[in-house]
N, C-alpha and C positions, 0 to 999 in steps of 0.2 A: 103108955106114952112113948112116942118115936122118939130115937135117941137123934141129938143136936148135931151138925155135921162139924161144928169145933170139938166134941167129946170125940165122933169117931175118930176123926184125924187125930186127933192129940198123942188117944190111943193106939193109931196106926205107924205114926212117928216114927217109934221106938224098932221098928222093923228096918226104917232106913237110916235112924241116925247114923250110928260110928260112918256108916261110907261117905254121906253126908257130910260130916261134921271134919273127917278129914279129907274129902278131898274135894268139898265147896263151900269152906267156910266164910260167911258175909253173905252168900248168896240167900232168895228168898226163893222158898219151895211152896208150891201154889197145889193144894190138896184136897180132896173131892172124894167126897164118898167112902176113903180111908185108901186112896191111891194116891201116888204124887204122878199130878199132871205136867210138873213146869219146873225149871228152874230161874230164875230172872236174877239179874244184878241191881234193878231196883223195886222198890217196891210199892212204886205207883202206878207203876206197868203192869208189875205183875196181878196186883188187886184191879187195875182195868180188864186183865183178860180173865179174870176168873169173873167178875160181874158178865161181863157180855158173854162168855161161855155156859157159867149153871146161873146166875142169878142172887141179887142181893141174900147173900146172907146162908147161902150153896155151898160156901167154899171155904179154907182156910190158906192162913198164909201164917210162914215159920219162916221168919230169921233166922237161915243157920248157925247151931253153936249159941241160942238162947233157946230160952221154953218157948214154947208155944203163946201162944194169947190170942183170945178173942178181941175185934178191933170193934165190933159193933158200929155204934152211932161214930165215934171216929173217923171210921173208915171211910166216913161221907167227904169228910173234909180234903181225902187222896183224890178225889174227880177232876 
């Protein structure tokens, strides 16, 4: 079974937190394939450019200076 692109990122996180976490916290980091692509100040922007770049359900997005979380069906309602 192919691993979910919210597990890899979640897991690849932990490579950029600490710099992350202090030196863009609020920001949302927009993350792909277990790289971080973006960082945006908000995060209806930032879940637009990750849909139109990999595709529904491609991407993650971290609130810096919280956990991670999957937005799923949620994430409809950011459009």
């Amino acid at each position: 079974m192919e691993e979910r692109q919210v597990d890899i990122n979640h897991k690849a996180y932990d490579k950029y937190r600490e710099d992350l976490e202090e030196n863009y916290p609020g920001m949302v980091a927009l993350m792909h394939d277990g790289q971080l692509q973006g960082l945006y100040s908000d995060l209806g922007n930032a879940y637009h450019v990750g849909r139109e770049s990999f595709g529904e359900g491609e991407f993650s997005l971290v609130c810096i200076g919280e956990e991670p979380v999957e937005l799923g069906a949620v994430a409809i309602g950011l459009t």
